[in-house]
DRENPA-705150 format. One record per residue (C-alpha): x, y, z; residue number from 1; residue in three letters. Coordinates in Angstrom, 3 decimals, padded with zeros to 6 digits. Layout:
<sites>
<x=X y=Y z=Z n=NUM res=ALA>
...
</sites>
This chain:
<sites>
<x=127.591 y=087.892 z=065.197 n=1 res=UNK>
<x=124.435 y=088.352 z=063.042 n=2 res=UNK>
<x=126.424 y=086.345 z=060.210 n=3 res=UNK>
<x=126.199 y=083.491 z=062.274 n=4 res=UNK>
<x=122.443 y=084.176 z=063.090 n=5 res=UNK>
<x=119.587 y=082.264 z=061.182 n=6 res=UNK>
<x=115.506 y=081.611 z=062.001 n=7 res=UNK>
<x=115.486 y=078.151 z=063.807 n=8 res=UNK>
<x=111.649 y=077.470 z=064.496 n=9 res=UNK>
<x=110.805 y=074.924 z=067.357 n=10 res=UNK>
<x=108.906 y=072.950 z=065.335 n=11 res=UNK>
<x=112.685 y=072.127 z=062.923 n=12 res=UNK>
<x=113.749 y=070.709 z=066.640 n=13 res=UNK>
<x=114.121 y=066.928 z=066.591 n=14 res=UNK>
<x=112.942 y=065.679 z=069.998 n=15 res=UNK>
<x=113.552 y=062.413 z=069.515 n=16 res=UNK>
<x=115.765 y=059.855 z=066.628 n=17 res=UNK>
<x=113.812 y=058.334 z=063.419 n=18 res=UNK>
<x=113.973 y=054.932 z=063.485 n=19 res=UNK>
<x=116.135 y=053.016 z=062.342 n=20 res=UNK>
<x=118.943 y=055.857 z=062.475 n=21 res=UNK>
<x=120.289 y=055.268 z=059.255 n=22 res=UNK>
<x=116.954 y=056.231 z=057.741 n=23 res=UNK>
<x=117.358 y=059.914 z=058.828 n=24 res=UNK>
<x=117.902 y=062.562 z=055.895 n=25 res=UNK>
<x=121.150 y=063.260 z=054.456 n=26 res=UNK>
<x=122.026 y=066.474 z=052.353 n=27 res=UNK>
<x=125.190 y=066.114 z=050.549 n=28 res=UNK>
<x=126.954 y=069.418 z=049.172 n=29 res=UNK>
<x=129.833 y=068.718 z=046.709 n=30 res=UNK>
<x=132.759 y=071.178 z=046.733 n=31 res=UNK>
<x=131.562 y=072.608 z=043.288 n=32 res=UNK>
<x=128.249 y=073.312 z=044.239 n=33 res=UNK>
<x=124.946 y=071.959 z=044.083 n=34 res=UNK>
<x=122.896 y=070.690 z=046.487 n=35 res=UNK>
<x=121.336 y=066.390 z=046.566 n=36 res=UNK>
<x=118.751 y=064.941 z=048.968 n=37 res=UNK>
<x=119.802 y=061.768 z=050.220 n=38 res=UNK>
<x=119.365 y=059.437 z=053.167 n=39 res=UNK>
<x=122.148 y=058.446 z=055.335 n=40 res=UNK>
<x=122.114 y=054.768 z=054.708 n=41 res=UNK>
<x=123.503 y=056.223 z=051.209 n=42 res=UNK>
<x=126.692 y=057.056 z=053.085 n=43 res=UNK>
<x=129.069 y=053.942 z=051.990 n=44 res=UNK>
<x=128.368 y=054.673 z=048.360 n=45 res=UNK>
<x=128.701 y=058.251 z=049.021 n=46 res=UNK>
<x=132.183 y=057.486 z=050.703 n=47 res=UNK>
<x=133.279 y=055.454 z=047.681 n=48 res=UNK>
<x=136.628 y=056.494 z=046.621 n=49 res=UNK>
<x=137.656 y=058.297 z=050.365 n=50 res=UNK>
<x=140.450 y=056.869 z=052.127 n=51 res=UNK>
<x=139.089 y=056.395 z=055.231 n=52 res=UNK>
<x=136.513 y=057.521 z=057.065 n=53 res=UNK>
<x=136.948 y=058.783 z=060.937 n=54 res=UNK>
<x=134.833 y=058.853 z=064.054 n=55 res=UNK>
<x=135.187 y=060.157 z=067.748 n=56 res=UNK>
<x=134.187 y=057.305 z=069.811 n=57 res=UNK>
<x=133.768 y=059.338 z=073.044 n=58 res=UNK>
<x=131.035 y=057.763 z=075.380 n=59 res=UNK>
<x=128.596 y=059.815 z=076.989 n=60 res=UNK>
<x=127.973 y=059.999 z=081.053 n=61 res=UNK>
<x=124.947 y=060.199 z=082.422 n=62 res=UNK>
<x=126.111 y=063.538 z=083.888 n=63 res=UNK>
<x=122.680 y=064.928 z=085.115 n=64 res=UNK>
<x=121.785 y=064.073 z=088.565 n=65 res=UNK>
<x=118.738 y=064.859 z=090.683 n=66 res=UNK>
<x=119.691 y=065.076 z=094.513 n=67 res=UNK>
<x=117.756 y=066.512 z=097.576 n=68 res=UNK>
<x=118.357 y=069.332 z=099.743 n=69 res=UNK>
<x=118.810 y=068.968 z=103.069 n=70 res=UNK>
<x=115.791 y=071.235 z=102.883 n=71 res=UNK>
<x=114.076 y=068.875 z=100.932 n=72 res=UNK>
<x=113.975 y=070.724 z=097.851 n=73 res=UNK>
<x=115.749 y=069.697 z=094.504 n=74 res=UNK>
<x=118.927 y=070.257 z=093.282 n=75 res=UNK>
<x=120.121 y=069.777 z=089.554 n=76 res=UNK>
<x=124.167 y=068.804 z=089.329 n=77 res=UNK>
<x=125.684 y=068.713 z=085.881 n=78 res=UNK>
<x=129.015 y=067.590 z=085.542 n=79 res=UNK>
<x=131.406 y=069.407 z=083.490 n=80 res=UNK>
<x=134.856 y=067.330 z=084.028 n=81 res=UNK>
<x=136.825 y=065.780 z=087.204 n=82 res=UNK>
<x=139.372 y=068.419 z=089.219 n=83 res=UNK>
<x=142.763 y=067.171 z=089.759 n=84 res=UNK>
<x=142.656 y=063.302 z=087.812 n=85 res=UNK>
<x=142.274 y=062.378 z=083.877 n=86 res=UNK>
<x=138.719 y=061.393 z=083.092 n=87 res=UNK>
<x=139.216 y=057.492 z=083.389 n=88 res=UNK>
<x=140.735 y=057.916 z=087.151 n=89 res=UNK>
<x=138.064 y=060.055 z=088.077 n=90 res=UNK>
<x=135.343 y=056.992 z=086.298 n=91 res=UNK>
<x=137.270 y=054.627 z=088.436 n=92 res=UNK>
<x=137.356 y=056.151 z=091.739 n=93 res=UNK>
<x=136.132 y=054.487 z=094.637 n=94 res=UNK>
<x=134.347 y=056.163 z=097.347 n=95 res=UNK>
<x=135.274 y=059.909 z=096.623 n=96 res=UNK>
<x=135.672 y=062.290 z=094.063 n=97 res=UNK>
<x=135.603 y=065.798 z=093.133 n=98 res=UNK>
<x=133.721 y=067.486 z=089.626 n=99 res=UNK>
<x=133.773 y=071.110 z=088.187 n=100 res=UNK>
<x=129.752 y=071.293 z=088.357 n=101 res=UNK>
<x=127.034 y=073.009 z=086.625 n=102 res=UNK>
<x=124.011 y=073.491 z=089.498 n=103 res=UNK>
<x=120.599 y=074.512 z=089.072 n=104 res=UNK>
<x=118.204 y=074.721 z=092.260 n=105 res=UNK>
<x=121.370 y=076.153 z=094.378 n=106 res=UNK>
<x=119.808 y=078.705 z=096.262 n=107 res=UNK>
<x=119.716 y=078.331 z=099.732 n=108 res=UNK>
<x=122.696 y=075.709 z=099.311 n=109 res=UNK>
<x=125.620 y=077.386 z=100.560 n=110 res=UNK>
<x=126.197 y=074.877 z=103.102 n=111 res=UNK>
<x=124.730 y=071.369 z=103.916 n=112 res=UNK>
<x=125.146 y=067.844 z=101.737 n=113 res=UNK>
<x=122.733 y=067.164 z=099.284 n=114 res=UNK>
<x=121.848 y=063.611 z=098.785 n=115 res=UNK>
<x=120.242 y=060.452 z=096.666 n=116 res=UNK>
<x=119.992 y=057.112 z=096.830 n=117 res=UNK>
<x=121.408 y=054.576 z=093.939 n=118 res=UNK>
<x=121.496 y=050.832 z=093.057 n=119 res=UNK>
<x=124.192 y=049.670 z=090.792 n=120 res=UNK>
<x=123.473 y=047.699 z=087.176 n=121 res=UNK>
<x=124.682 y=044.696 z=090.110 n=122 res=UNK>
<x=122.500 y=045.546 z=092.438 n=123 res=UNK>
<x=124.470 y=047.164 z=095.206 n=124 res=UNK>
<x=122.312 y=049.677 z=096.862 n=125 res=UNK>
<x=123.687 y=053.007 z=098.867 n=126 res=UNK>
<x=123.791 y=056.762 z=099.019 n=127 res=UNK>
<x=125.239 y=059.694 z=097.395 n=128 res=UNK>
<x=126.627 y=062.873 z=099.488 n=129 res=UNK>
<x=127.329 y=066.164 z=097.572 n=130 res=UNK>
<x=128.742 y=068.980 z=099.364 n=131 res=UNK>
<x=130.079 y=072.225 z=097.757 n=132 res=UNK>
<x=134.001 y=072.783 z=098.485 n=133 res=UNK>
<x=134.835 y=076.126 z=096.197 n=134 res=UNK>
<x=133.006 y=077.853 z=092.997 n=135 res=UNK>
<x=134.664 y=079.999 z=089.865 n=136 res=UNK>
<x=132.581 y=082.212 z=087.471 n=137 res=UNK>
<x=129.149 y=080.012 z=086.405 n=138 res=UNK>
<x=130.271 y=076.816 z=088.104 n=139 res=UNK>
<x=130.891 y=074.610 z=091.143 n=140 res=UNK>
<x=133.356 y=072.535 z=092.662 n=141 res=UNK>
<x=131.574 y=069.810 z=094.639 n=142 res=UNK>
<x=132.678 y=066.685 z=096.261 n=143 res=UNK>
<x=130.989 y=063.216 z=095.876 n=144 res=UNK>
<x=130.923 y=060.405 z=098.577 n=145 res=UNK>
<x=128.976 y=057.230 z=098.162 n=146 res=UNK>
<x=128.544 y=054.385 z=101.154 n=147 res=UNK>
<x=126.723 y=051.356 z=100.514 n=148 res=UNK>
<x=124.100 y=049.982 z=102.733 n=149 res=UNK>
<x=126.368 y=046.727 z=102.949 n=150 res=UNK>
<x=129.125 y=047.871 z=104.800 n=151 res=UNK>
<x=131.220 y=044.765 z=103.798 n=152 res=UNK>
<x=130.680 y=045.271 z=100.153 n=153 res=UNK>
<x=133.354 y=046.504 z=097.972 n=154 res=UNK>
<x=132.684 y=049.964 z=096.676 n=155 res=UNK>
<x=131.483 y=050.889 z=093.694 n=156 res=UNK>
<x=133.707 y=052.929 z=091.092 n=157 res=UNK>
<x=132.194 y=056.288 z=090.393 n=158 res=UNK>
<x=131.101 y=055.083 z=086.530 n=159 res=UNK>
<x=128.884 y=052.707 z=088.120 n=160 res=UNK>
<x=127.156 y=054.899 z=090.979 n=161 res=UNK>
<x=126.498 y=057.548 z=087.332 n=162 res=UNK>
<x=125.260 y=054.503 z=085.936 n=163 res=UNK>
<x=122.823 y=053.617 z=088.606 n=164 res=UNK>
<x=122.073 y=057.212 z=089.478 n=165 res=UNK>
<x=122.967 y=059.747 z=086.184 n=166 res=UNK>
<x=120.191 y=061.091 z=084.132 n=167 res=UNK>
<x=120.759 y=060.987 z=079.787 n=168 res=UNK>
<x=122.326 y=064.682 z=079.572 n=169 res=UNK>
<x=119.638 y=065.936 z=076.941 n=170 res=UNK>
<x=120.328 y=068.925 z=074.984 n=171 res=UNK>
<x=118.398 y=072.197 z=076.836 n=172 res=UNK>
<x=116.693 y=072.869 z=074.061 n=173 res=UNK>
<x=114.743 y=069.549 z=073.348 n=174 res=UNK>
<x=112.268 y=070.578 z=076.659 n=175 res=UNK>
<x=111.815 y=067.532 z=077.924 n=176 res=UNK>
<x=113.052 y=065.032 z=080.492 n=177 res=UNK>
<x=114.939 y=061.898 z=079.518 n=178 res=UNK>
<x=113.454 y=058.568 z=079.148 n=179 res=UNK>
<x=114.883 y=054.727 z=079.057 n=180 res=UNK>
<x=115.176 y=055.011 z=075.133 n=181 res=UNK>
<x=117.604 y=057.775 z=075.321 n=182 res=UNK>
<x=120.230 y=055.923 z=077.204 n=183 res=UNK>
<x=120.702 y=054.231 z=073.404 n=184 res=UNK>
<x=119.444 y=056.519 z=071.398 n=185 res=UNK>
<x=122.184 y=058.904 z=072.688 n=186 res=UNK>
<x=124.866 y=057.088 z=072.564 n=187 res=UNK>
<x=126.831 y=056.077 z=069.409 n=188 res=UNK>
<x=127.036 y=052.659 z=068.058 n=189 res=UNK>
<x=130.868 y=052.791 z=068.501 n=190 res=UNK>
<x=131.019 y=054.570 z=071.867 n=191 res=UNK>
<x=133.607 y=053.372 z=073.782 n=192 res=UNK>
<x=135.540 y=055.553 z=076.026 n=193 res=UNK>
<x=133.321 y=057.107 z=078.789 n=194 res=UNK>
<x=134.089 y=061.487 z=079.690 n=195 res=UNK>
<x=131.522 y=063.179 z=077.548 n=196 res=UNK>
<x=128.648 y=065.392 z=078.476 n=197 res=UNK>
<x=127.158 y=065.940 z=075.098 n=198 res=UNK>
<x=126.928 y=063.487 z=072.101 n=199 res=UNK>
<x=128.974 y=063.488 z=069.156 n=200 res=UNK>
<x=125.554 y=063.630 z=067.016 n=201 res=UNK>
<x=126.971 y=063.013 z=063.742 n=202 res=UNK>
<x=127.607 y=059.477 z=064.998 n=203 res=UNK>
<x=124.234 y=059.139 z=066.026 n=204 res=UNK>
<x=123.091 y=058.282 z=062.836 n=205 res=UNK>
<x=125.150 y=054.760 z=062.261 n=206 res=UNK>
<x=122.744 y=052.030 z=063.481 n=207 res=UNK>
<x=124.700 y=048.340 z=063.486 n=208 res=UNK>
<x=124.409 y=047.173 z=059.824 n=209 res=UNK>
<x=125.167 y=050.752 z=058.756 n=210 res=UNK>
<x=127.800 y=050.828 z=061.162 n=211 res=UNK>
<x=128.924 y=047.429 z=059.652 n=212 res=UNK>
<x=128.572 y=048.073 z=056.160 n=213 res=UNK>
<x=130.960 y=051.096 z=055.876 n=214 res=UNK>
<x=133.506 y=048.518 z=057.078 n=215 res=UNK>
<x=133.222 y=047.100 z=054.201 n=216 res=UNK>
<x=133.665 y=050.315 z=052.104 n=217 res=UNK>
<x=136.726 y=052.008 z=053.200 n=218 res=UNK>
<x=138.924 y=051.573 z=056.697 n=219 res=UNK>
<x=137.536 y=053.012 z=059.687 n=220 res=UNK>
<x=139.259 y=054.875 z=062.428 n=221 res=UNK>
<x=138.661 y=056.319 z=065.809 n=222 res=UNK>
<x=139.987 y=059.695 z=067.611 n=223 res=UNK>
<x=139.025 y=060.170 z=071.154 n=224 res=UNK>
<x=137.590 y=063.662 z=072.499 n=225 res=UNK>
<x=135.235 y=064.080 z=075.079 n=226 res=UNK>
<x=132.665 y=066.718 z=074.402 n=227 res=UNK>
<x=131.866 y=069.291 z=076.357 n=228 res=UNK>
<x=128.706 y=071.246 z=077.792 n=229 res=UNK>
<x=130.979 y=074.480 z=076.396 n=230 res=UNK>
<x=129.713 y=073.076 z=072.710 n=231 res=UNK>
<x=126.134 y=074.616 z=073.803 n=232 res=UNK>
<x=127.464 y=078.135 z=074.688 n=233 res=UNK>
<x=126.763 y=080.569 z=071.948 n=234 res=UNK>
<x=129.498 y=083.056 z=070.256 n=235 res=UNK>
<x=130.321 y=086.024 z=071.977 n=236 res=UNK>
<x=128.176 y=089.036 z=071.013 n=237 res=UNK>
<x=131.002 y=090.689 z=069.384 n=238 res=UNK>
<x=131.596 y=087.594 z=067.577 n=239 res=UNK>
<x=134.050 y=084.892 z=066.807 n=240 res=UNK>
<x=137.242 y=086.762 z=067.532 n=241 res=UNK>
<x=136.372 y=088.045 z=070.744 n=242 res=UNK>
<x=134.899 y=084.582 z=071.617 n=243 res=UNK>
<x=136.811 y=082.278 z=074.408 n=244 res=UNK>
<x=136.289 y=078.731 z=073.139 n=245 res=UNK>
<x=136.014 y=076.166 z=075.621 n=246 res=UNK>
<x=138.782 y=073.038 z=076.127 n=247 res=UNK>
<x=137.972 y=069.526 z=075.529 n=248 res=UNK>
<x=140.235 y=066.177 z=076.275 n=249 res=UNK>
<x=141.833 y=064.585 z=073.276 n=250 res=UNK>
<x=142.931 y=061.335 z=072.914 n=251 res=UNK>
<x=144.936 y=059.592 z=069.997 n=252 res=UNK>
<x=146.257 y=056.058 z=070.400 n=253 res=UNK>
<x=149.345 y=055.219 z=069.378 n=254 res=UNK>
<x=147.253 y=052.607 z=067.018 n=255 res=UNK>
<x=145.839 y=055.576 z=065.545 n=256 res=UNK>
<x=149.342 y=057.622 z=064.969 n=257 res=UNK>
<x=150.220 y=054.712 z=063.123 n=258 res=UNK>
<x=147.383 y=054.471 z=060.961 n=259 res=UNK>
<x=148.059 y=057.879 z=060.496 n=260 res=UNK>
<x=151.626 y=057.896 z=059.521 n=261 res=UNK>
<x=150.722 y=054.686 z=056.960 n=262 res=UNK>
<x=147.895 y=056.128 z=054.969 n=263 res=UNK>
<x=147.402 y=059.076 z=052.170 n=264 res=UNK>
<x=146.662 y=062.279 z=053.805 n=265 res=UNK>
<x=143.983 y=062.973 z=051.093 n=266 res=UNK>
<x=140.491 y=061.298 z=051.245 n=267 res=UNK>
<x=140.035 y=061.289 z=054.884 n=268 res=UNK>
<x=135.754 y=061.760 z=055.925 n=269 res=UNK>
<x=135.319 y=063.504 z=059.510 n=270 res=UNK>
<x=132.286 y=061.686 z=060.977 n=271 res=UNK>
<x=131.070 y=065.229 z=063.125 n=272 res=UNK>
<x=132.877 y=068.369 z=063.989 n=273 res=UNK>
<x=134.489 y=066.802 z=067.404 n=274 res=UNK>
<x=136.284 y=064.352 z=065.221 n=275 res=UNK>
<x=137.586 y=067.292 z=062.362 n=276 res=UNK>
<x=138.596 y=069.193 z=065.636 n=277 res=UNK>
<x=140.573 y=066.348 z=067.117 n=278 res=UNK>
<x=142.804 y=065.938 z=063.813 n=279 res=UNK>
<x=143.240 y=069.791 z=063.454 n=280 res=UNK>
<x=144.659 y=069.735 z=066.502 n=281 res=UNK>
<x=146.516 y=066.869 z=066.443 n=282 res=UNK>
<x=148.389 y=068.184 z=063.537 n=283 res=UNK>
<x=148.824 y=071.294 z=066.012 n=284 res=UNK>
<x=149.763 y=069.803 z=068.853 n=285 res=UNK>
<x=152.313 y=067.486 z=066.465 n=286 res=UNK>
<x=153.958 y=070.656 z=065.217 n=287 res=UNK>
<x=154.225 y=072.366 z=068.205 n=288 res=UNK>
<x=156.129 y=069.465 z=070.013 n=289 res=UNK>
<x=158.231 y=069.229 z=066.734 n=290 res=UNK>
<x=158.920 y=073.370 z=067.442 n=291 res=UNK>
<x=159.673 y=073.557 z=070.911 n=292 res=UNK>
<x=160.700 y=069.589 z=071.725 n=293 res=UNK>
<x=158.156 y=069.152 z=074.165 n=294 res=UNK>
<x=155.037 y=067.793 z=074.094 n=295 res=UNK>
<x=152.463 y=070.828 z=074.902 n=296 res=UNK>
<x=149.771 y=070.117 z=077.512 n=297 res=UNK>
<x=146.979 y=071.633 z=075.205 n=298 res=UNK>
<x=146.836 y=073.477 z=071.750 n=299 res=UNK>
<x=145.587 y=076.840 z=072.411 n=300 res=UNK>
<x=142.610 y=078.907 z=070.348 n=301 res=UNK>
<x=144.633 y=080.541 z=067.952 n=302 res=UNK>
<x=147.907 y=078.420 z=067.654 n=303 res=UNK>
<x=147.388 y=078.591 z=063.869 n=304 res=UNK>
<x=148.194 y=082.783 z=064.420 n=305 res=UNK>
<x=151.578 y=082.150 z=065.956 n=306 res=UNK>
<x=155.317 y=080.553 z=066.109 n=307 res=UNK>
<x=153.495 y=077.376 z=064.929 n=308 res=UNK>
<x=151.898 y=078.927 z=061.954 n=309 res=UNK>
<x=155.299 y=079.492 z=060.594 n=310 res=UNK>
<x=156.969 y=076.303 z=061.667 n=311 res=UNK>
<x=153.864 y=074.592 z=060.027 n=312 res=UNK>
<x=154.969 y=076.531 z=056.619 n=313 res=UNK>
<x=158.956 y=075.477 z=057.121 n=314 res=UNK>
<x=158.469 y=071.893 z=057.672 n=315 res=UNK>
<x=155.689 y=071.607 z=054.622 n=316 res=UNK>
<x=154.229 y=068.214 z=056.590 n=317 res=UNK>
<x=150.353 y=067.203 z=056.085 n=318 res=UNK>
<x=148.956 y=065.410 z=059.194 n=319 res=UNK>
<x=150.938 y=062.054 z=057.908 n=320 res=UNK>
<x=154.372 y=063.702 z=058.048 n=321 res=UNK>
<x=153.402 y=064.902 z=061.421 n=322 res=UNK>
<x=152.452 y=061.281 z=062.624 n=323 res=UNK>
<x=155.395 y=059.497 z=060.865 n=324 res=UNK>
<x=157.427 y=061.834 z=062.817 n=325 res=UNK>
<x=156.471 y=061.163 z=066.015 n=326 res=UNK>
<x=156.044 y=057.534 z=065.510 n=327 res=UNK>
<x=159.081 y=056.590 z=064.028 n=328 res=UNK>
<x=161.373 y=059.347 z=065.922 n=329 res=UNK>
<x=159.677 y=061.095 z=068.654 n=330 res=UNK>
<x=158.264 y=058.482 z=070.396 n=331 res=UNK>
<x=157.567 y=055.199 z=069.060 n=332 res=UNK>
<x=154.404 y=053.456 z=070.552 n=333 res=UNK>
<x=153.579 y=056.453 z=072.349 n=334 res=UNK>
<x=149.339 y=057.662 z=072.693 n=335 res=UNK>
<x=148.888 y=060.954 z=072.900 n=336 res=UNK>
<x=146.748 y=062.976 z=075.240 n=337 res=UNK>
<x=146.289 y=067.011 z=075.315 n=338 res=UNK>
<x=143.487 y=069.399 z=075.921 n=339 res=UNK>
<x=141.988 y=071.522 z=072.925 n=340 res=UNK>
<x=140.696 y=074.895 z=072.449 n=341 res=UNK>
<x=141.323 y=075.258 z=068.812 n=342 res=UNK>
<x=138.884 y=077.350 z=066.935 n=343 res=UNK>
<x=138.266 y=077.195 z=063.787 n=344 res=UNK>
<x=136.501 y=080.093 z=061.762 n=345 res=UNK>
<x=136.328 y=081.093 z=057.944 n=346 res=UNK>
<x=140.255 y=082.036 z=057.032 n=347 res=UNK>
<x=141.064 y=078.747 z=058.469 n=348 res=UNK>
<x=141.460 y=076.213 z=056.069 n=349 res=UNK>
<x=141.238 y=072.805 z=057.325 n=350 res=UNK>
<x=144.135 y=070.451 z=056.304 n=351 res=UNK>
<x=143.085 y=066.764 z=057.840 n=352 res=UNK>
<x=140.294 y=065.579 z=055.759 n=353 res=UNK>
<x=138.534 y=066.526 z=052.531 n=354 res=UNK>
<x=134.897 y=066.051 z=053.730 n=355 res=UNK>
<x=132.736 y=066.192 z=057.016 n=356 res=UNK>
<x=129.470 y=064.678 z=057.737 n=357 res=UNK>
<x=127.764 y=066.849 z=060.639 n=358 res=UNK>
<x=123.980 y=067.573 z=062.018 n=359 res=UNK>
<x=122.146 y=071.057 z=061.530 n=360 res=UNK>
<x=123.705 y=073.158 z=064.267 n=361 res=UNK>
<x=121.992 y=076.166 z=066.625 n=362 res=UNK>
<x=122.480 y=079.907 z=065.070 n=363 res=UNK>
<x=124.860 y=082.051 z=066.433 n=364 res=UNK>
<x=127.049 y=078.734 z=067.509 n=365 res=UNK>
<x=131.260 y=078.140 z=066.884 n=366 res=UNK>
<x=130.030 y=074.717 z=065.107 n=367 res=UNK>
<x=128.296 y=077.638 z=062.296 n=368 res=UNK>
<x=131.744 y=078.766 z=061.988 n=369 res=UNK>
<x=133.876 y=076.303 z=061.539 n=370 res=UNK>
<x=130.901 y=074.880 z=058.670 n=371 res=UNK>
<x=131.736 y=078.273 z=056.539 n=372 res=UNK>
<x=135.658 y=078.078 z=057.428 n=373 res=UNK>
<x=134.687 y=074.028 z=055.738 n=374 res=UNK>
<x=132.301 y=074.506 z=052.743 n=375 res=UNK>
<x=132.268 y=078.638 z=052.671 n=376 res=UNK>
<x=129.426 y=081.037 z=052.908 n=377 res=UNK>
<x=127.035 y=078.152 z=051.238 n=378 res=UNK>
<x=125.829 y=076.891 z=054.137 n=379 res=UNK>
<x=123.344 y=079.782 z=054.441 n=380 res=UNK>
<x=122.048 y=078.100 z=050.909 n=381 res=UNK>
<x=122.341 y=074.817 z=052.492 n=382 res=UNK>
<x=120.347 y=075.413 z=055.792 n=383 res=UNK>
<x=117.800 y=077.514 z=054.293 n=384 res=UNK>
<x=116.710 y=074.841 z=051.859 n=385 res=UNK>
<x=117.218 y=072.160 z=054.754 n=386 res=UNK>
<x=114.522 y=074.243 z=056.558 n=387 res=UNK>
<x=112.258 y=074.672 z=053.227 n=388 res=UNK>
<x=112.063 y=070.489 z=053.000 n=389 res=UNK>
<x=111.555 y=069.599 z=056.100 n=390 res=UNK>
<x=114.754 y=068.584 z=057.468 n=391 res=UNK>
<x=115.221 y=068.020 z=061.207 n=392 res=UNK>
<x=117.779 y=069.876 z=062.814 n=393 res=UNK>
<x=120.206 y=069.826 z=066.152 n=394 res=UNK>
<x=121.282 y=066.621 z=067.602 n=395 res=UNK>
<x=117.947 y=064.124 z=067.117 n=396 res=UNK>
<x=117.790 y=065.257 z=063.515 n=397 res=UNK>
<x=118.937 y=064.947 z=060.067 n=398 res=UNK>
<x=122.748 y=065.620 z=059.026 n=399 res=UNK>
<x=124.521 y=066.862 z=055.916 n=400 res=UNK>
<x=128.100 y=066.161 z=054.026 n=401 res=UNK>
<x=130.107 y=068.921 z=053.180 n=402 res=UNK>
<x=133.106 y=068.010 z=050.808 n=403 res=UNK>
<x=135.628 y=070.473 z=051.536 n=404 res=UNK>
<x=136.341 y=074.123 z=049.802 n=405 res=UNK>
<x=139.655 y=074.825 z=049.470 n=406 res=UNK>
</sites>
């Protein structure tokens, strides 16, 4: 694992966004070497001559919450992703729901509700009941109930109670609490479909005219996948093949197939890691259905190591064949949905897109390995020099474009 391993000090640690976002640093590293300072409001020219770039326009919840004992003391709930409904039923439940849970403050919380108080963005005031109903290795399962002090009132969905009650799900290793300029500043400009726990932070740089100048550049298009709190967990001590990688929710609209299916496979920019791992394993998933004539419920770790691999190699398709084919003969007009646990390390070439913007990541993390599986071992170069100029790393900070080593 020490490959993965570099000398992060605390001070390197963005706390908090420059302002405006677009003014944050950007290192660019073409494929045939070289490093270039540059700020990210260079991007559009920088992009000039790419086919398109793409984004993950996952939304983030406010997935911390603060409740009370019925001791009185505190109790920290993180949610990690709904049991038994897809992520938008779970947002739009009414009155009850249950969540796989991180908790901190658990002890002497075996049994019992723990509670808070919430008032909607509309003003409807009432209370929140947590009560534990089952627990697996590290989490929780606990169920939510909310009344309203209005009895005659129509309930509130469950997006709205996080809305009113939810804490901004900072990153661990910022050390400090969240405050009213994080529920923007950690959120994409483009955000749109609530279920993550952790920001895509490549986005995070786009402010509105950047965001509306690279419209202007090159067509821009959206994959859904809703990160994770697994994206924080470092590699396995024996490394990255003895590592389990955590699953994530993908979404692709059947807008987004076609735009797929219509344009060159070459030129595409990935806009963060989430989005290069949603089109890897779309192109997965893609083949997989082709292979077996089903559509798979997820794409596992290693898919790329098995029957796949091989069918991949028969059928000779790029991501476009893959889309035209399911389009135009699998099912026309069709989204697609699947969970993800793809990982991708050095030996894995990726075949989607021929550069990725992305932040300075933590050592010893999957997102260091699927950098060197991207640009190769100079990323050592690339972070050490990153670190020598004062470049601010992890999700607050500065990011970096990689063109793609092949």
């Amino acid at each position: 694992m020490s490959r993965y391993h570099y000398e992060l000090p605390e001070s390197a640690i963005a706390t908090a966004p420059v302002e405006p976002r677009s003014a944050s640093k950007l290192l660019v590293i073409p494929a045939h070497g070289g490093l270039r300072d540059a700020r990210f409001r260079d991007v559009p020219a920088l992009c000039t001559g790419y086919s398109a770039l793409w984004v993950n326009d996952t939304r983030v919840l406010r997935a911390r919450l603060l409740l009370t004992k019925p001791t009185g003391g505190a109790l920290e709930v993180f949610l990690l992703e709904p049991v038994g409904l897809p992520m938008e039923a779970a947002l739009a439940a009414r009155g009850e729901c249950v969540w796989t849970c991180l908790v901190r403050g658990a002890r002497r919380w075996s049994s019992g509700e723990a509670s808070a108080p919430f008032t909607t963005a509309h003003g409807v005031r009432g209370q929140l009941t947590a009560t534990e109903i089952g627990a697996d290795v590290g989490t929780r399962r606990i169920a939510f109930r909310w009344t309203l002090e209005d009895a005659d009132a129509a309930a509130p969905g469950w997006a709205e109670v996080l809305e009113g009650l939810g804490r901004v799900p900072l990153p661990p290793y910022m050390h400090r609490e969240d405050t009213e300029a994080d529920v923007q500043a950690y959120q994409t400009v483009f955000a749109t479909h609530a279920g993550s726990v952790a920001a895509p932070t490549a986005g995070l740089h786009f402010d509105a005219p950047l965001w509306e100048e690279i419209h202007a550049v090159l067509p821009v298009h959206r994959v859904t996948l809703h990160v994770g709190a697994g994206t924080f967990r470092p590699l396995d001590e024996e490394g990255p093949e003895h590592h389990t990688m955590h699953a994530e929710r993908c979404f692709l609209s059947a807008a987004t197939l076609e735009a797929l299916a219509a344009a060159p496979d070459a030129g595409r920019v990935a806009v963060g890691t989430t989005t290069l791992r949603t089109l890897e394993s779309a192109f997965w998933y893609l083949v997989e259905w082709h292979r077996t004539g089903q559509r798979p419920d997820a794409v596992p770790q290693w898919i790329y190591r098995g029957p796949a691999a091989d069918h991949a190699a028969e059928l000779g398709w790029g991501l476009r064949e893959a889309a035209a084919w399911a389009t135009r003969t699998a099912a026309p007009g069709a989204d697609c949905e699947f969970g993800t646990s793809l990982m991708i390390v050095p030996g894995y070439t990726p075949r989607t897109v021929d550069a990725l913007i992305t932040n300075f990541h933590q050592p010893d993390s999957t997102l260091l390995c699927l950098v060197e599986a991207v640009a190769g071992g100079i990323w050592r170069e690339v972070y050490a020099h990153a670190l020598r100029e004062g470049y601010r790393f992890l999700s607050y900070g500065d990011a970096c474009l990689f063109e793609v080593r092949r």
